[in-house]
C-alpha positions as CSV (number, residue, x, y, z in Angstrom):
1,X,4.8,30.6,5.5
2,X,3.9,26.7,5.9
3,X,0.5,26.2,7.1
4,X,-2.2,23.1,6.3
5,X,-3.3,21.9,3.0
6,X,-6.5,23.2,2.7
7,X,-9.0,21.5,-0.4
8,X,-8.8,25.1,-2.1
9,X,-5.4,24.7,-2.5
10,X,-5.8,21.5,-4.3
11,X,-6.1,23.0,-8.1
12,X,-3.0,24.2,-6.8
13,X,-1.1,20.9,-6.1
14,X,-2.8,20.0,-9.8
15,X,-1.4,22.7,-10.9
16,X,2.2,22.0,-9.6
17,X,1.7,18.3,-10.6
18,X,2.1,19.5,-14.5
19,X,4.4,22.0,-14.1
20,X,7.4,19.4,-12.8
21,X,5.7,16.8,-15.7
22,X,4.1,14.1,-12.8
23,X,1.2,11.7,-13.1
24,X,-1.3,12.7,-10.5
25,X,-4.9,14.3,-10.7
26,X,-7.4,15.7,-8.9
27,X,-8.5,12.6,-7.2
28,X,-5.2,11.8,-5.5
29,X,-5.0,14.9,-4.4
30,X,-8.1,14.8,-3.0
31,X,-7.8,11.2,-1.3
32,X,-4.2,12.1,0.1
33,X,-5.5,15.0,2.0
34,X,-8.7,13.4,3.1
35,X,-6.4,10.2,4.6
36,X,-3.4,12.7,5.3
37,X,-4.8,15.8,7.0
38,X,-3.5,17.9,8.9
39,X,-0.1,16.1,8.0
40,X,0.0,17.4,4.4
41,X,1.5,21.1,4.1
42,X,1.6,24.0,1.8
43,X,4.2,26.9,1.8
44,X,3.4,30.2,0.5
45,X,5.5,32.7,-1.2
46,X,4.0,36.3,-2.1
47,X,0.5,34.8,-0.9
48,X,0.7,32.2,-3.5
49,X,1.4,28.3,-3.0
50,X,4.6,27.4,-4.0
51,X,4.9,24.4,-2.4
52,X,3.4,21.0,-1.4
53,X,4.0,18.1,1.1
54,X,1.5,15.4,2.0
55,X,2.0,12.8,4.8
56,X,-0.3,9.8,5.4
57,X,0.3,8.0,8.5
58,X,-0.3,3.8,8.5
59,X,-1.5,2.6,12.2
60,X,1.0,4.8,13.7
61,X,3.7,2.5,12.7
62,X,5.3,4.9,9.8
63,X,4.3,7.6,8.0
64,X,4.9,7.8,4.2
65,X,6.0,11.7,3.1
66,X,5.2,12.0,-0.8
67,X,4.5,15.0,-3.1
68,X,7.3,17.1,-2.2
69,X,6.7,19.6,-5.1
70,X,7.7,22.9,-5.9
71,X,7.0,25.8,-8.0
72,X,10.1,25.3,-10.8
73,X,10.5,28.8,-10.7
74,X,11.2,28.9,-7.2
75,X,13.4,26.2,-6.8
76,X,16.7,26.7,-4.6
77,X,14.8,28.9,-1.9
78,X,14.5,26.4,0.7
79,X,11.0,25.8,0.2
80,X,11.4,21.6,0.5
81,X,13.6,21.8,3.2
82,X,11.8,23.5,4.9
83,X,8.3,21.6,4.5
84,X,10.1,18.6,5.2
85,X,11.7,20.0,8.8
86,X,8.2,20.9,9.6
87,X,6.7,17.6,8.4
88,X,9.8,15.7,10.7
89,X,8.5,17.7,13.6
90,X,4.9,17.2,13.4
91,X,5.5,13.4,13.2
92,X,7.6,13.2,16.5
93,X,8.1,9.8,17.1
94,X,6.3,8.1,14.2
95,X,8.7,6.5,11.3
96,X,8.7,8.1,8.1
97,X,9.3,6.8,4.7
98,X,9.6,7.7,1.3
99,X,10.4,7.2,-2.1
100,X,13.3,9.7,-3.2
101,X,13.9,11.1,-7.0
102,X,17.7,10.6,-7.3
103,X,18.0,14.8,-7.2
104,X,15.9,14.9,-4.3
105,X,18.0,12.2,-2.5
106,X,20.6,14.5,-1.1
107,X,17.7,16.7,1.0
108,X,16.7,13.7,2.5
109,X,19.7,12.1,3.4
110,X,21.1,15.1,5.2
111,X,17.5,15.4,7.1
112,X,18.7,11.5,8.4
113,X,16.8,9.6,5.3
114,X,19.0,6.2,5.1
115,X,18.6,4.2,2.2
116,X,16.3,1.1,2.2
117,X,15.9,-0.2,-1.6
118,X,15.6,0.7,-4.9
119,X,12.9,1.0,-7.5
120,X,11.9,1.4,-11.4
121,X,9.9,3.5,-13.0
122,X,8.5,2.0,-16.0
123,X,6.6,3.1,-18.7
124,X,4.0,1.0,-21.4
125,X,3.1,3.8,-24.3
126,X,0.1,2.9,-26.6
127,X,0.4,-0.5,-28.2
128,X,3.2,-1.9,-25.9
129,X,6.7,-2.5,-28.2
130,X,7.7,-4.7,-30.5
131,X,7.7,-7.4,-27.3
132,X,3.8,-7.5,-28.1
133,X,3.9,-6.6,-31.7
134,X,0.9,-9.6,-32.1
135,X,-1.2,-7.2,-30.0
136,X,-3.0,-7.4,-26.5
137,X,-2.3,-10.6,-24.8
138,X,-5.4,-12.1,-23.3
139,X,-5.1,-12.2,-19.5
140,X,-3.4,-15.5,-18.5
141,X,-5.4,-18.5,-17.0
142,X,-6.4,-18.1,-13.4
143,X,-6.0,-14.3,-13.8
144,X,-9.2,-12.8,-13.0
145,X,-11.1,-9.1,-12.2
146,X,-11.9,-8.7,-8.6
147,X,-14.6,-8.7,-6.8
148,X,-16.0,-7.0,-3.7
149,X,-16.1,-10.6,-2.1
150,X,-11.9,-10.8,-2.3
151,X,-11.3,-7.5,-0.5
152,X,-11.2,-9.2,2.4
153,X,-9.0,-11.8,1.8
154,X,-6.8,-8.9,-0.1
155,X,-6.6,-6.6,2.8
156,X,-5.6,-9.4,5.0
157,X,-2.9,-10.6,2.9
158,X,-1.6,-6.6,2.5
159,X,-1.6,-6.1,6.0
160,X,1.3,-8.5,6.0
161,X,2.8,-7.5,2.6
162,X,2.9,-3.7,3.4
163,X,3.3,-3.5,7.1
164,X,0.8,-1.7,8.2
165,X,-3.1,-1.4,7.1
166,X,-3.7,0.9,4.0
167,X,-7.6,-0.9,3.6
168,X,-8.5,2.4,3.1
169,X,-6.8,3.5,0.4
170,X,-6.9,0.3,-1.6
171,X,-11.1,0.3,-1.2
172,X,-10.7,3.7,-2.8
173,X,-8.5,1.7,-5.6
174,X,-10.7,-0.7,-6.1
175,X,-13.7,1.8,-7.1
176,X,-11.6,4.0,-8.7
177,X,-10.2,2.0,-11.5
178,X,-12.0,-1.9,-11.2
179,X,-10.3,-2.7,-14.5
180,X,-6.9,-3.1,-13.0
181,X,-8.0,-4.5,-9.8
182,X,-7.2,-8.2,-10.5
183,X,-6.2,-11.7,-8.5
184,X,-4.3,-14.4,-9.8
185,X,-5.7,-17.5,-8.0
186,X,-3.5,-21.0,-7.7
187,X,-4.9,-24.2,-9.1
188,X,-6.5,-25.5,-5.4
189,X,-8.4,-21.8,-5.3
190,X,-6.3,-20.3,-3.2
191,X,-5.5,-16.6,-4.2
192,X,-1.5,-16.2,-5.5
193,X,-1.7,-12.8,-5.7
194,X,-3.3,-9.4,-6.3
195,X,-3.3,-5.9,-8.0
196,X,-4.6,-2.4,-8.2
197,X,-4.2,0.5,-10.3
198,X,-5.5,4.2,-10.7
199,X,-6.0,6.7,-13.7
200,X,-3.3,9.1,-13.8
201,X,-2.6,12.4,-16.3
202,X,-0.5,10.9,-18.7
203,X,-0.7,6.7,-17.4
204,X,-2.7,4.6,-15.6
205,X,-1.0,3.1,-12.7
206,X,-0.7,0.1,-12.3
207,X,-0.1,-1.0,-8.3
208,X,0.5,-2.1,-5.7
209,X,1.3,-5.7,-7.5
210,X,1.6,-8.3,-4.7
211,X,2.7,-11.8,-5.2
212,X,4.4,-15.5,-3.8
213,X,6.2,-15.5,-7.2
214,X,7.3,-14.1,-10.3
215,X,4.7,-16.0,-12.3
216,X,2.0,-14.9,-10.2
217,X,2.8,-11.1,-10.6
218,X,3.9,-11.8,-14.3
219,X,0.3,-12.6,-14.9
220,X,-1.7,-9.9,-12.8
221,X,0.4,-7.3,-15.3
222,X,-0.6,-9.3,-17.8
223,X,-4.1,-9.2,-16.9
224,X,-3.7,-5.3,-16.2
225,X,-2.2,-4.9,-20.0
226,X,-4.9,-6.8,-21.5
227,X,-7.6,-4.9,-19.4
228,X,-6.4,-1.5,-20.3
229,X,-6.5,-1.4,-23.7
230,X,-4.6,1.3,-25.4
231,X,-4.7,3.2,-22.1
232,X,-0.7,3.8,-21.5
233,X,0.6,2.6,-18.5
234,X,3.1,2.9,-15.5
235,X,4.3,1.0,-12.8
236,X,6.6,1.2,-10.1
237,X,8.8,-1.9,-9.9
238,X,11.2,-3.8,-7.0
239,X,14.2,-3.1,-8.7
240,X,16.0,-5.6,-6.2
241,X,14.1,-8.8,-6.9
242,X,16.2,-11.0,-10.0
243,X,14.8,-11.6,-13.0
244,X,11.4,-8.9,-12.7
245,X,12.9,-6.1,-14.3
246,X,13.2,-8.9,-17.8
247,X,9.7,-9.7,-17.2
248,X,8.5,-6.4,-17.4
249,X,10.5,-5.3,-20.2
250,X,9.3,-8.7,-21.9
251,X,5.5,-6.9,-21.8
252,X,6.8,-4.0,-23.4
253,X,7.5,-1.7,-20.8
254,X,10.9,0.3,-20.7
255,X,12.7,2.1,-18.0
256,X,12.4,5.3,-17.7
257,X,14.1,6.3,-14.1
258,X,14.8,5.1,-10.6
259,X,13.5,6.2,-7.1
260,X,15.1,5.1,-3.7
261,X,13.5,4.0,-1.1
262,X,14.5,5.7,2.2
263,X,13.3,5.7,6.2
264,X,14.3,8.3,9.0
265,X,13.7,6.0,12.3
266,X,14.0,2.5,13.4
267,X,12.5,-0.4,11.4
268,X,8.8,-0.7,12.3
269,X,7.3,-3.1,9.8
270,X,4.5,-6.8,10.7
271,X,6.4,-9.9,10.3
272,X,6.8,-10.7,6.8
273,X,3.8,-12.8,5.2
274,X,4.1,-15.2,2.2
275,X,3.5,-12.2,-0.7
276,X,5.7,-9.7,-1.6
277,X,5.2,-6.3,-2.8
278,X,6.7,-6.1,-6.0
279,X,5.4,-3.2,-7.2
280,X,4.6,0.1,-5.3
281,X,0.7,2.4,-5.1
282,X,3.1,4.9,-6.4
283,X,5.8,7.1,-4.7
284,X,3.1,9.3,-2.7
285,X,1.4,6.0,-1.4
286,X,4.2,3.5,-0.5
């Protein structure tokens, strides 16, 4: 049976989150169902959830599907395709994205997922490599922690960057983890770029990362590695933009798998602003 996420069932999701070995916790849970609704799903099995689906929809311009999880001992019953048929349906019109695992790529494309880029997952343990052996980096000059007064400017720079407004969910970023939340400003004051993150199970995420340049986004990770500490850390990286991958790998973090990027429906996205998003909220967010 597939029915609505309900908040009981969220220990559930937790619990589902560490058997398949992903990052998130409670409060994502939490924050995906209160912005998601009646769009995420569970399936039972024998009375018991064995399944999960949440889908947030951005100004009715696309939905973004994420935490397509189930029970490893239940695995090969249907239970995904099926919470994904029923998520299709309930969207009816409304695009929907998402970012695939390379084994969960085939169930998408054959529900009429086409491919639209490709990420990196990559991971910063404890101390960073041997590419910081000299230890944290101070955060780079004009890097700086942000404050309530730049949410405005931030959310109307990401309304171009992302497509659609997620002001939302990057207020809830900014007051979950304020350590991470960071601008890089240009030498006339103007800002160059900007960065969120969240605490996760095993990393704090860092993102979305948006930028005009490699340099700008260079040094909001930057600030982000100096902030954190010893924290470890993850981020989600446009594997299609030359020369970021280096960077990143440069500031000690390594590669540890790819998701693809993949819409069912026409492109619906704002005209393109001056930023970029070169790093992802995460594969649940967009």
């Amino acid at each position: 049976m597939i029915r609505p996420m309900r908040p009981s069932d969220l220990p559930r999701g937790e619990a589902l989150c560490r058997a398949c070995g992903w990052n998130q916790v409670a409060g994502d849970w939490e924050q995906l169902l209160a912005l998601g609704g009646a769009g995420c799903l569970v399936a039972e099995a024998e009375g018991e959830v064995a399944g999960t689906l949440t889908s947030v929809v951005y100004d009715r311009r696309f939905a973004w599907i994420g935490m397509v999880l189930v029970d490893p001992a239940l695995r090969g019953r249907g239970i995904a395709t099926a919470l994904m048929r029923q998520a299709i349906e309930a969207l009816g019109g409304v695009e929907a994205r998402l970012d695939a695992t390379p084994q969960g790529h085939p169930l998408y494309a054959r529900l009429g997922f086409i491919e639209e880029g490709r990420l990196v997952r990559m991971t910063r343990d404890q101390g960073g490599s041997a590419a910081d052996a000299g230890g944290h980096p101070a955060p780079p000059p004009g890097t700086w922690p942000m404050e309530s007064r730049d949410l405005d400017e931030v959310l109307a720079r990401d309304l171009g960057a992302f497509g659609a407004s997620r002001a939302t969910l990057l207020r809830w970023a900014f007051r979950r983890a304020p350590a991470l939340a960071r601008v890089v400003v240009g030498q006339s004051g103007d800002v160059r770029g900007y960065c969120f993150g969240r605490p996760g199970h095993r990393w704090w995420q860092i993102g979305p990362v948006v930028a005009d340049g490699l340099d700008a986004a260079e040094a909001l990770v930057s600030g982000c590695v100096g902030a954190a500490g010893d924290a470890p850390l993850v981020i989600d990286a446009d594997a299609g933009l030359p020369g970021w991958i280096e960077r990143l790998t440069k500031a000690g973090f390594v590669v540890q798998r790819p998701f693809i990027r993949m819409r069912r429906g026409t492109a619906n996205r704002l005209p393109a602003g001056p930023d970029r998003q070169v790093a992802i909220f995460g594969p649940e967010w967009g």
